[in-house]
SELOMAR-88693 format. One record per residue: x, y, z of N, C-alpha, C, O in turn. Coordinates in steps of 0.2 Angstrom, whole numbers, plus 2048, in hexadecimal, padded with zeros to 3 digits. Layout:
BEGIN
XYZXYZXYZXYZ...
//
This chain:
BEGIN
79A8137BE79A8117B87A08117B47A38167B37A48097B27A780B7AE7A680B7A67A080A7A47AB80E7A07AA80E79A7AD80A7967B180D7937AE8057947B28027927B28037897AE8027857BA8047887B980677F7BA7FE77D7BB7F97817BA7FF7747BB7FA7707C37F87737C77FB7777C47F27707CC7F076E7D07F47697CE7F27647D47F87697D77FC7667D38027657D380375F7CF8077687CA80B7687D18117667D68107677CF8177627D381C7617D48217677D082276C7D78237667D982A76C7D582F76B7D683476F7D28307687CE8347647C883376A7C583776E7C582C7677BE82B76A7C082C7727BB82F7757C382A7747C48277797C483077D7C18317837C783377B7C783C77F7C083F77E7BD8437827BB83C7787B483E7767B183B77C7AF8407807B083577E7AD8337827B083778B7AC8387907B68377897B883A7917B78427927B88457977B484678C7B284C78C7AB84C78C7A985178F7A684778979F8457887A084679379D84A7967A48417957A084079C7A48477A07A08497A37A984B7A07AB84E7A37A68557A37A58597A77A485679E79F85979C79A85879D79685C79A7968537A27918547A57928537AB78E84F7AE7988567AF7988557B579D84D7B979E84D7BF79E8487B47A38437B57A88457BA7AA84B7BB7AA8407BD7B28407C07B583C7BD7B28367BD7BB83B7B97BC8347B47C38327B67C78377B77C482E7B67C98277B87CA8247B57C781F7B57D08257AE7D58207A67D781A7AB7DB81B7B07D58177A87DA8107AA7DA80C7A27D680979F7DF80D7A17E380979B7E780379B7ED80279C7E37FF79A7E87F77997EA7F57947EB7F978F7EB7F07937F07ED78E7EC7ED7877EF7F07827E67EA7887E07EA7847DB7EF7817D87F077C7DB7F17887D27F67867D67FC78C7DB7FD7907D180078A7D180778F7CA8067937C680578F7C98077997C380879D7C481079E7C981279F7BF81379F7BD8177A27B68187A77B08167A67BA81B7AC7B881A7B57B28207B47B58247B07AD8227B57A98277B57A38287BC79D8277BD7A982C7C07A382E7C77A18347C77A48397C77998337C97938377C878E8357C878C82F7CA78983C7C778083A7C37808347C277E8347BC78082E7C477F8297C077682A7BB7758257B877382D7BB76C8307BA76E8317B376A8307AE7758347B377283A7AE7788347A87798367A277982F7A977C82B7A477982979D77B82879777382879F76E82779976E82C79476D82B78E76D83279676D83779377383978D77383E78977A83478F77E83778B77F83378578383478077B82E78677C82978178282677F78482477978482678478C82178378E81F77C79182177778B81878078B81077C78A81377578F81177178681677178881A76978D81C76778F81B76179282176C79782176979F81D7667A28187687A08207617A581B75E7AA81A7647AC81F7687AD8137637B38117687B180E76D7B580A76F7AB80E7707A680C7757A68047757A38017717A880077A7A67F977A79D7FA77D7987FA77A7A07FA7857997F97877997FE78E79D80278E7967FF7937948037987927FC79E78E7F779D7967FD7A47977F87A87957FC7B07988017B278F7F97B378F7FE7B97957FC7BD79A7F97BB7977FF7C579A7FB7C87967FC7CF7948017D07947F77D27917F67D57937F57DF78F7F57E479A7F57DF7A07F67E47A07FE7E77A08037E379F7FE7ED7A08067EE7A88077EF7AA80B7F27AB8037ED7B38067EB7B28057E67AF8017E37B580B7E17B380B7DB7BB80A7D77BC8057D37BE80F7D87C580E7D77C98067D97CC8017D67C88087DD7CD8007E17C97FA7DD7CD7F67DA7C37F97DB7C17F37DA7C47F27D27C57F67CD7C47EA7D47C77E47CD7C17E87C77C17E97C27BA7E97CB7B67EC7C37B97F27C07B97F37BA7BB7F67C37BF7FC7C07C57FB7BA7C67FD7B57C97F57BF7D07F37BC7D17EE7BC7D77EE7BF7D07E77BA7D27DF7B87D77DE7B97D97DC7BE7DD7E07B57E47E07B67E87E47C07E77E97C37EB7E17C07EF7E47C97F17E77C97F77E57C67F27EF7CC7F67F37CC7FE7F27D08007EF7D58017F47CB8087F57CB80A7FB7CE8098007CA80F7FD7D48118047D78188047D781C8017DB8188077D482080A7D382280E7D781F8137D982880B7DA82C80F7DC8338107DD83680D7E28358167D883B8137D483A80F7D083580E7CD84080A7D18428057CC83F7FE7CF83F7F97CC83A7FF7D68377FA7D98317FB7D682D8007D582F7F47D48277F27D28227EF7D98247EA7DC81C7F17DA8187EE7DF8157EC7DD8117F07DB8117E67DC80B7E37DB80C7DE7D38087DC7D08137DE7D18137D77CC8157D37CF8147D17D581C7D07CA8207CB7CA8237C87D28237C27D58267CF7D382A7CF7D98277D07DF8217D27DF82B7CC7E48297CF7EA82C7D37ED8327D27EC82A7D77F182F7DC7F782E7DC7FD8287DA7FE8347DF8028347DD8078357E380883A7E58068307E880D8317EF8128377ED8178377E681883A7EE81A83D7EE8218407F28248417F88208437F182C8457F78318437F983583D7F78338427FE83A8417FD84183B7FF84183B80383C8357FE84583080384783280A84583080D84083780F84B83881284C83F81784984481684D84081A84684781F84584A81F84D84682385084E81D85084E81F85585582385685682785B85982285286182684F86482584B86282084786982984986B82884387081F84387081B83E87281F84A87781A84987381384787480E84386C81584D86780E84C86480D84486680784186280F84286181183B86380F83486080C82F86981383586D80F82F87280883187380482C8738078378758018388707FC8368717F783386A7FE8388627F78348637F882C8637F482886580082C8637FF8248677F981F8657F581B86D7F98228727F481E8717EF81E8737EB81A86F7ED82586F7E68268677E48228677DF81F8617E782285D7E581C85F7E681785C7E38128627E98168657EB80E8677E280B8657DE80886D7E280F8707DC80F86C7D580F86D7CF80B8687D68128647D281485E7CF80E85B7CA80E85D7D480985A7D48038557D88048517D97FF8537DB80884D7E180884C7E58058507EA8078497E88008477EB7FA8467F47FC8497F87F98417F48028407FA8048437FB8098477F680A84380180F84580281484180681984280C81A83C80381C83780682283C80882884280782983780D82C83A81283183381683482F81883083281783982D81D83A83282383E83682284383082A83B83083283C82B83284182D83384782683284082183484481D82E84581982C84181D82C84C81982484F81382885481582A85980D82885280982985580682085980481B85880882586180681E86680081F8697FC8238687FF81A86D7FA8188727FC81D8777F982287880181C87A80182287E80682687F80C82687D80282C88180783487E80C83688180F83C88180F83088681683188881A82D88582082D88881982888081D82487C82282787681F82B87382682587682B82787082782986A82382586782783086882283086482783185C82483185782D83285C83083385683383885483183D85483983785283E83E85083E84384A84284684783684184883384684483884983E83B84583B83A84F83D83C85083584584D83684884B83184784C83B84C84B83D84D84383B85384283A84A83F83A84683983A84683883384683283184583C82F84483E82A84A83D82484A83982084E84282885584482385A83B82485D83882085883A82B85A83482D85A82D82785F82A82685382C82585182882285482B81B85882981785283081B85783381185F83081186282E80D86083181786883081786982981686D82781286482581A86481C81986481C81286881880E85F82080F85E81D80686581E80386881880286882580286E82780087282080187281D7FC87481F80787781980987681280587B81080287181080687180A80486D80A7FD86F8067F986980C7FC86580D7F685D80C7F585980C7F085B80A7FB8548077FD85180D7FE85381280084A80D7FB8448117FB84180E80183F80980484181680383D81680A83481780C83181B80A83281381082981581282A81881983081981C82681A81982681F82282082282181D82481C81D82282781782682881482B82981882E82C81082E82880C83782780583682B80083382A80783A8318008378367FC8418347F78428387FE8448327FB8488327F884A82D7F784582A7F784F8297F58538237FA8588227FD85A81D7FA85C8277FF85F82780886182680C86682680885982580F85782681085282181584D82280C85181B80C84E81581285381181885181181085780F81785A80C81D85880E82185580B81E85B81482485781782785281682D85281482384C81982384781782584281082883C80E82284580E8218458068288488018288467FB82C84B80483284E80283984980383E84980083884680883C84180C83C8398098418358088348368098318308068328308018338357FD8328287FF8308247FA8288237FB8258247F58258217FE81E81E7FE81C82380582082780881782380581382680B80E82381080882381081181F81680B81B81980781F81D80882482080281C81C7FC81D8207FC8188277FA8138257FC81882C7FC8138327F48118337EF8138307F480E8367ED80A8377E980E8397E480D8367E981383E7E78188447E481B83F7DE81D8407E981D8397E58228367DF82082E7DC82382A7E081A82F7DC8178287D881C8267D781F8217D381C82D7CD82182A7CE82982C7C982D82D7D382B82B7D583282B7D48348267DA8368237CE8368237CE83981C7D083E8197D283E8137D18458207D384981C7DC84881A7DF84B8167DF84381D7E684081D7E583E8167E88418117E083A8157DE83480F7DF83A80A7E383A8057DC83F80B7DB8438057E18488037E284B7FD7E48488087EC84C8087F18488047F484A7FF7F18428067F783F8027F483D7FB7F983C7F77EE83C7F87EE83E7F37ED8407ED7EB83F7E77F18477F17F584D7ED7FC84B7ED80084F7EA7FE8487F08048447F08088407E880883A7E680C8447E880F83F7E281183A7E481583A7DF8138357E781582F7EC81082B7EF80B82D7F28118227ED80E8207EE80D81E7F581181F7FA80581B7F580481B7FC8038148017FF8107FF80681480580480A80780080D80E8018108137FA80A80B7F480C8107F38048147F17FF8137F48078197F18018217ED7FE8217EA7FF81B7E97FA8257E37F78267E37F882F7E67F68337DC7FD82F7DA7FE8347D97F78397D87F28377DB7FA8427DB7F38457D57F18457D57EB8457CF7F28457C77F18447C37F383D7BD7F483D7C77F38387C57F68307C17ED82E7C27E88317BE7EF82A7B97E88277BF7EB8207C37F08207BE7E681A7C37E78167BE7EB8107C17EC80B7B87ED8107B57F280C7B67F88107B57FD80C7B87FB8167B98018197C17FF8167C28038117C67FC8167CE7FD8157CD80080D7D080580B7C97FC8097CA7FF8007C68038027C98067FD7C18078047BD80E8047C28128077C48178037C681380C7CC81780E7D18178077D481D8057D38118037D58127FD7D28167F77D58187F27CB8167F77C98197F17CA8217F37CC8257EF7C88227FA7CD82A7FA7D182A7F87D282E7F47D58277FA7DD82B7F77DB82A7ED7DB82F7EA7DB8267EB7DA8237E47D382C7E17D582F7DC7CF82D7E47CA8307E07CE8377E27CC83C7DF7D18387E67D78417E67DB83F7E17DF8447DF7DC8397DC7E28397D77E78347D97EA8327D47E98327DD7EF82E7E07ED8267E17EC8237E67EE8237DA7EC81D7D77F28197DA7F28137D97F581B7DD7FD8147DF7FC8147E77FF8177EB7F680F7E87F680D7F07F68077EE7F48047E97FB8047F47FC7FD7F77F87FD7FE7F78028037F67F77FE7F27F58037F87F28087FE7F08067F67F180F7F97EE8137F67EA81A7F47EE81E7F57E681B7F27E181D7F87E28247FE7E28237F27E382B7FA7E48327F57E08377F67E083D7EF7DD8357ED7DA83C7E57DC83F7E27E183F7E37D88407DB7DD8437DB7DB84A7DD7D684B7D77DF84F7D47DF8567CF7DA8557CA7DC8527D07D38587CC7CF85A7CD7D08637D07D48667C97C78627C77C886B7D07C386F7D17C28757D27C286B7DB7BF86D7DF7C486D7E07C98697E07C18757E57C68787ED7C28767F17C58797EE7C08747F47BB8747FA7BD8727FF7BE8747F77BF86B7FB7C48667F87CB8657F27CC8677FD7D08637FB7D68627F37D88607EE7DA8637F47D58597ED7D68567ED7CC8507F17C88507E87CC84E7E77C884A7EA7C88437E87CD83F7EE7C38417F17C88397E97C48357E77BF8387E57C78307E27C682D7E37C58277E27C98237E77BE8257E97BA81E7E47B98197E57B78137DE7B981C7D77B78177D77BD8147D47BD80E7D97C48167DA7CC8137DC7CB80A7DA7CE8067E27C680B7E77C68087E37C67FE7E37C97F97E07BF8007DC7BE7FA7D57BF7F77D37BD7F17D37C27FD7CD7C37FD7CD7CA7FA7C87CB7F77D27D07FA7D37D87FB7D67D67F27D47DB7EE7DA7D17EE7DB7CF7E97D57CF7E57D47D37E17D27CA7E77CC7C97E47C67CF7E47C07CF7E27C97D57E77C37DA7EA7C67E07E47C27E37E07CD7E17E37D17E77E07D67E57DF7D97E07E27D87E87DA7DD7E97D57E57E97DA7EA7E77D87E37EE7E07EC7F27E27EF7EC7E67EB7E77E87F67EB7E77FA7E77EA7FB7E87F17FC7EE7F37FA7E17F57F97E17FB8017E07FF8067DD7FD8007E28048097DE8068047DE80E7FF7E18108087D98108067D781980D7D881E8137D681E8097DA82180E7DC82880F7D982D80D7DB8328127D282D8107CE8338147CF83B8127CC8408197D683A8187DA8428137DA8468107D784A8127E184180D7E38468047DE8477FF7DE84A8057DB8428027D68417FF7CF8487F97CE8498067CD84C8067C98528087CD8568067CC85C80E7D28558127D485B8197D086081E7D28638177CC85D81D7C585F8217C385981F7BF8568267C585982D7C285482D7BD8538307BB84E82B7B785882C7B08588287AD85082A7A984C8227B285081D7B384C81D7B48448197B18408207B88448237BC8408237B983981E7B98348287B683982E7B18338237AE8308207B082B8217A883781D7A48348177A78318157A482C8147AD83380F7B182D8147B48298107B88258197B582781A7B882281C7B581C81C7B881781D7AD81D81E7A98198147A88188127A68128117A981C80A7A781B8087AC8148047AA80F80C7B28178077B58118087B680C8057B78078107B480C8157B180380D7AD8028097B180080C7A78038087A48018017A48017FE79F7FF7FD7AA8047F87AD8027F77B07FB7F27AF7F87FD7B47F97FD7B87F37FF7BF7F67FC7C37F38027C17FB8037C97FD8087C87F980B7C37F88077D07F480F7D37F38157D47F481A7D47F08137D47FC81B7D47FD81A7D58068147D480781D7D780B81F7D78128207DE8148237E281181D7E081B8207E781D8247E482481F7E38288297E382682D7E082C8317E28318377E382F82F7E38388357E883983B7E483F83B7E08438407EA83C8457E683D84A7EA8448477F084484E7E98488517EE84D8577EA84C8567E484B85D7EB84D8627E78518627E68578637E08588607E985C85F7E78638567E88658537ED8668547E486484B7E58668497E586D8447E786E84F7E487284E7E487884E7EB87984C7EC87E8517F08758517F787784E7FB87484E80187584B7F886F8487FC86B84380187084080087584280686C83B80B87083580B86F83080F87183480786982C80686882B7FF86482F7FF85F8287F98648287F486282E7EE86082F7EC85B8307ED8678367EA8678347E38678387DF8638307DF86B82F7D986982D7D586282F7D08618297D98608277D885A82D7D985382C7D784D8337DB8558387DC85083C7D684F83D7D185383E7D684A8447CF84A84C7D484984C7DA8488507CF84B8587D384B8587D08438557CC84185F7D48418607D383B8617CA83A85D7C78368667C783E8667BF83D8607BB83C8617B68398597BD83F8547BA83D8527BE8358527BC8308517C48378507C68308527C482A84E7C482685A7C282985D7BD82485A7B682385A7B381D8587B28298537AB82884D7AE82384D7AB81E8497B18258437B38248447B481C83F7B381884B7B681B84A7B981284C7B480F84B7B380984F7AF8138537A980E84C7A480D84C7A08088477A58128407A081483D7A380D83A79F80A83E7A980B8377AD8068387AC8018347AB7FD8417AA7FF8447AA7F98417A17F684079E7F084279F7FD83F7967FA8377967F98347927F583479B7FD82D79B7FA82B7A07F58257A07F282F7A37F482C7A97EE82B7A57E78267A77E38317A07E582D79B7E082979A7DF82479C7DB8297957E58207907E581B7947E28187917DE81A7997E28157A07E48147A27DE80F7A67DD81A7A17D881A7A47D181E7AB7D181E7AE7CB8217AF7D98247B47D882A7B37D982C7AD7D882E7B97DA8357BA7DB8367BF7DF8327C47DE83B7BE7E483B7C27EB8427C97E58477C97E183C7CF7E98427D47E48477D77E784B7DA7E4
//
């Protein structure tokens, strides 16, 4: 249930009302816009009647919410969340572009991608510390080391960094190092993770499982959202169909149908999305023109050598086409590439 106050409701009323529901047991959830304040209220829905809301002063009206994502959904919050990080904005005007290698693999490989997306116009700077694979003899990541790595790229160039946290117990960690906190696909439905990072002050870009329907992807978001950790971006990387061709299927119908469902800013992945580089550039202009946020892209100098996901990378010189491709489509679209 949401609460929604009058147009200019006082602060006053507005703490009455969130002390009336906390006081019988509420979980509550301020979301303040431009306009009106709603108030999010999970619980007893039983016992709603009994407090008599709608009577008191400030009170527009009482709205169920009828979505079992209660947080994520546009009924909780009409306006698009916005995730900050730093001086980067996620889910308005601009668009951004994640990039850089699958994998940390050294310091030399590392900050050499870093520059060259930096240059390239890329906003963040992606890397994985720790790559949980398919199989347990595969590069698995140079863990805290991987770590300092990536801070060193930041210092250097100035880009905030995502990287991943596959465990619970290495959220801190992790968390000390980052800019953002990813969640990888594997782990979408890893709860007790889900509920780790959000005790997290950092925001979080949550994956789409390879066989997730998109009401399991926003119900893995409403964990992290109802632990307190309101700055998840969504990201859109592919689903397991019955084609073998590409990696996974990038699923572009995500894009605006996940908009029209919630509030948070989407970005799409079109790596790990196909798998094939050749690929790449053409979803990722696809999904400029769906409405994603913005691109998670990975990038290598040398993808022939790379140790985990080298086909699917583009070298820096493609990656320069691809930004000048986004810069002529990011108009069309009413944004600007940030």
């Amino acid at each position: 249930m949401i609460v929604v106050m009058n147009h200019g409701a006082k602060q006053e009323e507005i703490q009455r009302v969130i002390d009336r529901l906390t006081g019988a047991g509420f979980q509550i959830h301020l979301s303040e816009g431009v306009e009106r304040t709603i108030i999010g209220a999970i619980g007893d829905k039983t016992r709603l009647s009994q407090l008599a809301l709608e009577a008191m002063p400030g009170v527009d009206k009482l709205v169920p919410i009828l979505q079992q994502f209660k947080l994520a959904g546009r009924e909780f919050k009409e306006q698009g969340t916005v995730v900050k990080v730093g001086n980067i904005s996620i889910g308005g005007e601009q668009l951004h572009v994640m990039a850089g290698p699958c994998a940390v693999e050294s310091r030399g490989q590392l900050l050499e991608v870093a520059h060259e997306v930096k240059e390239a116009g890329a906003t963040l700077l992606r890397g994985g510390a720790f790559k949980p694979r398919t199989s347990p003899y595969a590069f698995q990541g140079l863990e805290e080391e991987g770590l300092k790595i990536l801070a060193e790229a930041r210092e250097q160039t100035g880009l905030p960094i995502v990287t991943e946290v596959v465990d619970p117990r290495t959220v801190e960690l992790v968390a000390n190092y980052t800019d953002i906190l990813q969640i990888g696909a594997r782990n979408m439905q890893n709860f007790f993770l889900l509920k780790e990072v959000a005790k997290a002050d950092k925001p979080v870009l949550l994956k789409r499982g390879p066989s997730a329907t998109i009401e399991e992807w926003l119900m893995a978001a409403e964990y992290i959202m109802a632990g307190g950790n309101y700055n998840v971006i969504l990201c859109e990387r592919g689903i397991r169909t019955y084609e073998t061709y590409t990696r996974n299927t990038l699923d572009l119908n995500a894009v605006p149908a996940v908009k029209n469902l919630s509030h948070l800013p989407v970005i799409v992945d079109p790596s790990h999305g196909t798998g094939k580089w050749k690929l790449v550039a053409p979803m990722a202009r696809a999904a400029i023109a769906a409405g994603a946020d913005g691109l998670m892209v990975e990038v290598h100098c040398s993808p022939a050598e790379a140790m985990s996901d080298g086909p699917q990378s583009l070298t820096p010189e493609n990656f320069r086409v691809l930004m000048q491709e986004i810069r002529q489509i990011a108009p069309v679209m009413g944004r600007k590439l940030g």
